[in-house]
C-alpha positions in Angstrom: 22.3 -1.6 13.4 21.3 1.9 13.8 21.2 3.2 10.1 23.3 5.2 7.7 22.1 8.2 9.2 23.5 7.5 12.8 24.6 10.6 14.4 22.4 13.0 12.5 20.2 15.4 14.7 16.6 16.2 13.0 14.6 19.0 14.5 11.1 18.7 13.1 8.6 21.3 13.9 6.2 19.8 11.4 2.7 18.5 11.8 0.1 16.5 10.3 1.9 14.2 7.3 4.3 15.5 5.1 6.5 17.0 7.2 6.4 14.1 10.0 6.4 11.5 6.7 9.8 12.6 5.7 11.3 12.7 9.6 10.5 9.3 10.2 11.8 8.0 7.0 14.9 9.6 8.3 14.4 7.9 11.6 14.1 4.7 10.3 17.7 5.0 8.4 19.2 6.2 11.9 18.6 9.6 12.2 17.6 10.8 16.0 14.3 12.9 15.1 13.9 15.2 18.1 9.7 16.0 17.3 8.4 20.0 18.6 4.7 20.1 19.8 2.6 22.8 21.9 1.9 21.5 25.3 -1.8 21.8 24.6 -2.6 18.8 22.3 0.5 18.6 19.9 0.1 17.6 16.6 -3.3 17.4 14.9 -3.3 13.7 14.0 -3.2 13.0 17.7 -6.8 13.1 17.9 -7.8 12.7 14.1 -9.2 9.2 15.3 -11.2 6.6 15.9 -9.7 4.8 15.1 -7.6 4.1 17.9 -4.4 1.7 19.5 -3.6 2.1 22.9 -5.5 5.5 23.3 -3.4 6.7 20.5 -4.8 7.5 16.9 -4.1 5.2 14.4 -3.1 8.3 11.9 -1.1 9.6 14.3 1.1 6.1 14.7 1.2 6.1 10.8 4.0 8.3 10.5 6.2 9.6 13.7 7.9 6.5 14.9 11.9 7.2 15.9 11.4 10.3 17.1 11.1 12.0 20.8 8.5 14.6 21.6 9.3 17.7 23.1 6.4 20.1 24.6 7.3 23.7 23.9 4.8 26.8 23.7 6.6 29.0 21.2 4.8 32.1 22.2 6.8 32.1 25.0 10.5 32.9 25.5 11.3 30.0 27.5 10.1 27.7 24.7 12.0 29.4 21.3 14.9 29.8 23.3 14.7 26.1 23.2 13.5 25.9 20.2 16.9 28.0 18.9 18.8 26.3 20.7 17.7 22.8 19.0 18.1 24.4 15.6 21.8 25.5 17.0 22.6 21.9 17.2 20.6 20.4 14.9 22.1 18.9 11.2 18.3 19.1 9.8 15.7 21.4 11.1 12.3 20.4 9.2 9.0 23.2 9.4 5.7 23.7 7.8 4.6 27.2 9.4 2.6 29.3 8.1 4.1 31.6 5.3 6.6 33.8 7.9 6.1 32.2 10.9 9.6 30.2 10.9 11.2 33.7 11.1 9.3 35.6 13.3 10.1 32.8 16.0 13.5 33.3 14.8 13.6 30.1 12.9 14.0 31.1 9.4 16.9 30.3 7.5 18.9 33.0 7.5 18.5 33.8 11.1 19.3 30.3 12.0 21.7 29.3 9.4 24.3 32.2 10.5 24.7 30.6 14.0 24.6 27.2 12.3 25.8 27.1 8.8 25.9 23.6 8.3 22.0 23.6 9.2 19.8 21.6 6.0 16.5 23.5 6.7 13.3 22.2 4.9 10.7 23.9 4.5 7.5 22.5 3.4 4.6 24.3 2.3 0.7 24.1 0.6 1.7 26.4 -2.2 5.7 28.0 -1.9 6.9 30.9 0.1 3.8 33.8 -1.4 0.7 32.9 -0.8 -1.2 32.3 2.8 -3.1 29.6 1.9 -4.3 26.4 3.6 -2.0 23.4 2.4 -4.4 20.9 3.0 -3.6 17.6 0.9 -7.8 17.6 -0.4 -7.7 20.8 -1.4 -4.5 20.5 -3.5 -5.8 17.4 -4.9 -8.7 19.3 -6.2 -6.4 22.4 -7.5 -3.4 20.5 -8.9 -5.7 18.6 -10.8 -5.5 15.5 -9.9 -8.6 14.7 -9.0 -9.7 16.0 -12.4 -8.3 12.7 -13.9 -9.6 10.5 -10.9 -12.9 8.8 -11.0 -15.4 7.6 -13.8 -15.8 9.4 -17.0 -18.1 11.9 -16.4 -18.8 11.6 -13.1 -17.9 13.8 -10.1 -14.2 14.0 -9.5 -12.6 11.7 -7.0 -10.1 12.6 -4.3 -7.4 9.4 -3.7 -8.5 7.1 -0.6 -5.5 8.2 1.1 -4.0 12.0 1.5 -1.5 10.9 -1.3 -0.1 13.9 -2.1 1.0 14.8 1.4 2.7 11.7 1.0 4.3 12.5 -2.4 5.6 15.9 -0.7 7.2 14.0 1.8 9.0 12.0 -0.6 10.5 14.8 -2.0 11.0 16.6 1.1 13.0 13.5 2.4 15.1 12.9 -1.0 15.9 16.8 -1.1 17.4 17.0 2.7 19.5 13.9 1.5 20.8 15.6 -1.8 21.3 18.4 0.8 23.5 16.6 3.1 25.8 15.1 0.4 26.6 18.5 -0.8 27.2 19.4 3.0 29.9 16.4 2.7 31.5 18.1 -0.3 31.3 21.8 1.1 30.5 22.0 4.9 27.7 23.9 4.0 24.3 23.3 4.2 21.2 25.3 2.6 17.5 25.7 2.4 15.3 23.1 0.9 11.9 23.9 -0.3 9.0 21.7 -1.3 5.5 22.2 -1.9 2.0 20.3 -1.9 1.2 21.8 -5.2 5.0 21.6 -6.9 4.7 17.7 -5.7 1.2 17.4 -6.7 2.1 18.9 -10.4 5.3 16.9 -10.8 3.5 13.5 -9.9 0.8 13.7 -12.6 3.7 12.6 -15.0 2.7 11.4 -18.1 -0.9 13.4 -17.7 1.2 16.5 -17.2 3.3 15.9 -19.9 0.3 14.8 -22.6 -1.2 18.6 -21.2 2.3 20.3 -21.6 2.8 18.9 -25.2 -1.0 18.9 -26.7 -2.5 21.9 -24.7 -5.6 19.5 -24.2 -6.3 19.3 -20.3 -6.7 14.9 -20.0 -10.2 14.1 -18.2 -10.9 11.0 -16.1 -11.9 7.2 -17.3 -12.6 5.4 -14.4 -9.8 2.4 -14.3 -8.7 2.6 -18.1 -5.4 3.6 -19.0 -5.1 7.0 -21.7 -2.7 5.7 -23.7 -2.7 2.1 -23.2 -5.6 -0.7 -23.6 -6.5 -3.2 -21.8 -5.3 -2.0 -18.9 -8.2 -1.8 -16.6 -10.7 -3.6 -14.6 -12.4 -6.3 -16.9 -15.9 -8.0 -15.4 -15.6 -11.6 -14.1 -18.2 -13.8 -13.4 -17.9 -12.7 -9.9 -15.3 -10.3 -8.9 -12.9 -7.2 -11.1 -10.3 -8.3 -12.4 -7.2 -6.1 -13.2 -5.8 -6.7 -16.9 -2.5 -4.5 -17.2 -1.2 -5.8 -20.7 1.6 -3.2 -22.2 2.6 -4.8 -25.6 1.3 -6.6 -28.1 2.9 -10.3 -27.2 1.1 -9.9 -24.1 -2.2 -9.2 -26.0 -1.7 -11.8 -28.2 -1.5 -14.4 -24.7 -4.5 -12.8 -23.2 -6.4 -13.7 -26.1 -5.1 -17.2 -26.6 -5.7 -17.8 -22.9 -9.4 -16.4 -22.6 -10.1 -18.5 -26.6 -10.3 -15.7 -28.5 -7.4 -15.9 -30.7 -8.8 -14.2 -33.8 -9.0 -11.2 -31.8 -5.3 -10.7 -32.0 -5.5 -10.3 -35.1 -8.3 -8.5 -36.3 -7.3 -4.9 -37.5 -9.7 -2.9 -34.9 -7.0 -4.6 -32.2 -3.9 -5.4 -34.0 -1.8 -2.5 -32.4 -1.7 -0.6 -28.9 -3.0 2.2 -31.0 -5.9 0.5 -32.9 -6.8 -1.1 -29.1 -7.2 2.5 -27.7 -9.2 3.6 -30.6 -11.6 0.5 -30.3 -11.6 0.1 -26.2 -15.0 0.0 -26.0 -15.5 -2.5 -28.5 -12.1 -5.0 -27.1 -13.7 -4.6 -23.4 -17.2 -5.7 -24.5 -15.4 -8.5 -26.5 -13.0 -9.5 -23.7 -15.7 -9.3 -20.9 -17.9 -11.9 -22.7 -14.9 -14.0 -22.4 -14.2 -13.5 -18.8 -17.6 -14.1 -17.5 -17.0 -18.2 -18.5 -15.2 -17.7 -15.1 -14.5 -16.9 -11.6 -11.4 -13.8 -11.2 -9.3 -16.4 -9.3 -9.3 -18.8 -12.1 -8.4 -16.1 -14.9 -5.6 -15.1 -12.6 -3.8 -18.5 -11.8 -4.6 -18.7 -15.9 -3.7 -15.7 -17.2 0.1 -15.5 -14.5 1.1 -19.1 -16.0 0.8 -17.4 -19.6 2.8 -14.3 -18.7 0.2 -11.9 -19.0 0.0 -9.0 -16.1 -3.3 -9.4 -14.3 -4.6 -9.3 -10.6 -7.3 -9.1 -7.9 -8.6 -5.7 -6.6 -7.8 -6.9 -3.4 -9.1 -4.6 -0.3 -5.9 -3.1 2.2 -5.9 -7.0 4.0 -5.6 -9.2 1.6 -3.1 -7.1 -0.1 -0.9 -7.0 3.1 -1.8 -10.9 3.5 -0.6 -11.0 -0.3 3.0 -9.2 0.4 3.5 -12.0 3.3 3.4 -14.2 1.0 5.7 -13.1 -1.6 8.4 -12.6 1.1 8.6 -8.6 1.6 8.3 -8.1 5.4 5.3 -5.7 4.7 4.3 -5.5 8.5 7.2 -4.1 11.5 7.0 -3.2 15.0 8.1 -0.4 17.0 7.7 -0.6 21.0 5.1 -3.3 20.0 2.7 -1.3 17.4 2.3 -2.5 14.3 3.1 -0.6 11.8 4.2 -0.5 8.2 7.7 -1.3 7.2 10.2 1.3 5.3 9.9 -0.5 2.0 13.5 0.7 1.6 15.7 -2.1 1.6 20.2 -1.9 2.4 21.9 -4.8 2.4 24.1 -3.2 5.2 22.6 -0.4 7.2 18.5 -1.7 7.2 15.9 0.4 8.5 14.9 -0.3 12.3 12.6 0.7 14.4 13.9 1.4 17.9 11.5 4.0 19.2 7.5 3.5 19.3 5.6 7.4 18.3 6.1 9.1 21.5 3.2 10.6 23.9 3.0 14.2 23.8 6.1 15.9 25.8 7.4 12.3 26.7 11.3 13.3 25.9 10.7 17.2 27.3 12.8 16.8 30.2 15.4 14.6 29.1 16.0 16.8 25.8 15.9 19.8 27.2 18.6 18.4 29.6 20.7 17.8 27.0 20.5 21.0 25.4 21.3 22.9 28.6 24.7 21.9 28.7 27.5 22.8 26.6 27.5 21.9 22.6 30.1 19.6 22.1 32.4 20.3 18.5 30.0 18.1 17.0 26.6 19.1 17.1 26.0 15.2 17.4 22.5 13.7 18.7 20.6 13.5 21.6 21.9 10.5 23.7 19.8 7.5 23.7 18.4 7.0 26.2 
């Protein structure tokens, strides 16, 4: 099955990870993602390695499966006549040039929308249309604020292990091209889609955002506790973390029967969420004296039979070795490299993954075949090969 996006053409001109993230998400549900590199290197990730599979980097693999390459120098003629012409067919066209580049290689919307109206053409950038700034995903970690909230109290703010706001953008690149393309369905007209690293960024703080939108008091970091909600944090063992994520107070009540401290349910410094989060440090030095009778393992298999939400701080192995166990397909192939399934899930039209990420300029001649000979009615995609 080929996906609910079968017959859509993608033109991505993006590099690194949010742009790329979002065309492969599109790949996997069908689309034919046609991928725009300079002959001399391609995209960036290419050699952001070790590590490496199959003289490929690892970061690179992460993110452009279903999708062909095409080498083309855009500083030359030969190479944005191509690349106009792939916009002229395409039914997405997906960039993250530098502010004015897009239309100075006659790219932009307006230039390529008249010959194509039907064209959805996202554009993703560090920090919207104005300002020439670097949208790298540590930097806007740092400005958005984010890291301002990550690490231990006090301590030196903390970048996310993985470039998680690049990945946020491409969410919301990926959901806006598909709210795009319904409302091509309804008018036959497609339009421009805009997303930024610092937009994304700002929208995913949530409920921080929101206490600094309604209080006017920037929130600061705590380590692993929760703002608004205790326990819900890591809690000392007697040998590993453990991860206590208890959201009412029935669930409170169950973590203190299990761990034999009853009374503390009870007691009016912990009676209520609210009381909790105005005694934490008191609960966490009571409930740690409890824990430590005990190995993490033990409170866990304990603590699940009782109903209360808890865990392991597992490291990126066991928690794939953990989602093969529960059933949820965590690991896929494409052309034989591993790689991490679309955690999207149709009953109907899955995700697959038909093509493995491509080797610089691998498609070039068979794509720019295609596009040399005569647009059909439908714009239509590239023919499989």
């Amino acid at each position: 099955m080929s996906g609910p996006l079968e017959g859509l053409l993608v033109a991505d001109f993006s590099r690194v990870l949010a742009g790329p993230f979002a065309t492969m998400l599109l790949g996997d549900l069908g689309a034919d993602v046609v991928k725009v590199e300079h002959p001399a290197g391609g995209d960036e990730t290419r050699g952001w390695g070790p590590p490496w599979y199959r003289d490929h980097s690892t970061y690179y693999l992460a993110v452009n499966r279903n999708k062909r390459s095409v080498a083309l120098d855009l500083r030359t003629g030969a190479g944005r006549r191509a690349a106009r012409a792939l916009a002229a067919r395409a039914d997405v066209l997906v960039e993250n040039f530098k502010a004015g580049a897009a239309e100075r290689l006659g790219l932009g919307y307006e230039e390529v929308g008249r010959d194509n109206p039907g064209l959805v053409w996202c554009s993703i950038s560090g920090f919207g249309r104005g300002p020439d700034l670097p949208g790298y995903d540590f930097l806007v970690q740092a400005m958005s604020g984010l890291m301002s909230i990550t690490g231990p109290a006090g301590g030196e703010p903390t970048k996310v292990g993985v470039a998680l706001v690049d990945v946020l953008t491409g969410l919301y690149a990926f959901g806006g091209v598909l709210a795009a393309l319904r409302e091509r369905d309804r008018t036959g007209r497609g339009q421009r889609v805009e997303v930024s690293l610092l937009g994304s960024a700002l929208a995913s703080l949530v409920n921080q955002a929101s206490s600094y939108l309604c209080t006017g008091k920037p929130p600061r970091a705590m380590g692993n506790r929760h703002p608004s909600i205790t326990p819900y944090e890591t809690l000392a063992t007697a040998d590993r973390p453990l991860v206590v994520a208890v959201g009412n107070d029935g669930q409170f009540a169950r973590l203190c029967r299990v761990l034999g401290v009853p009374g503390a349910a009870t007691d009016p410094r912990f009676a209520t969420n609210a009381d909790r989060v105005t005694n934490r440090d008191a609960l966490a030095e009571l409930l740690e004296r409890a824990l430590a009778a005990r190995g993490a393992s033990d409170w866990v298999a304990a603590l699940s039979e009782a109903g209360v939400p808890c865990g392991l701080v597992n490291d990126v192995g066991e928690a794939f070795a953990l989602a093969e166990r529960l059933g949820l397909e965590p690991v896929a192939a494409a052309g034989g490299i591993p790689q991490v399934a679309n955690p999207i899930r149709l009953s109907s039209a899955p995700a697959s993954y038909r093509l493995a990420p491509p080797a610089l300029g691998e498609h070039t001649a068979e794509v720019l075949g295609w596009l040399a000979g005569p647009p059909s009615g439908d714009p239509g995609a590239v023919p499989t090969p």
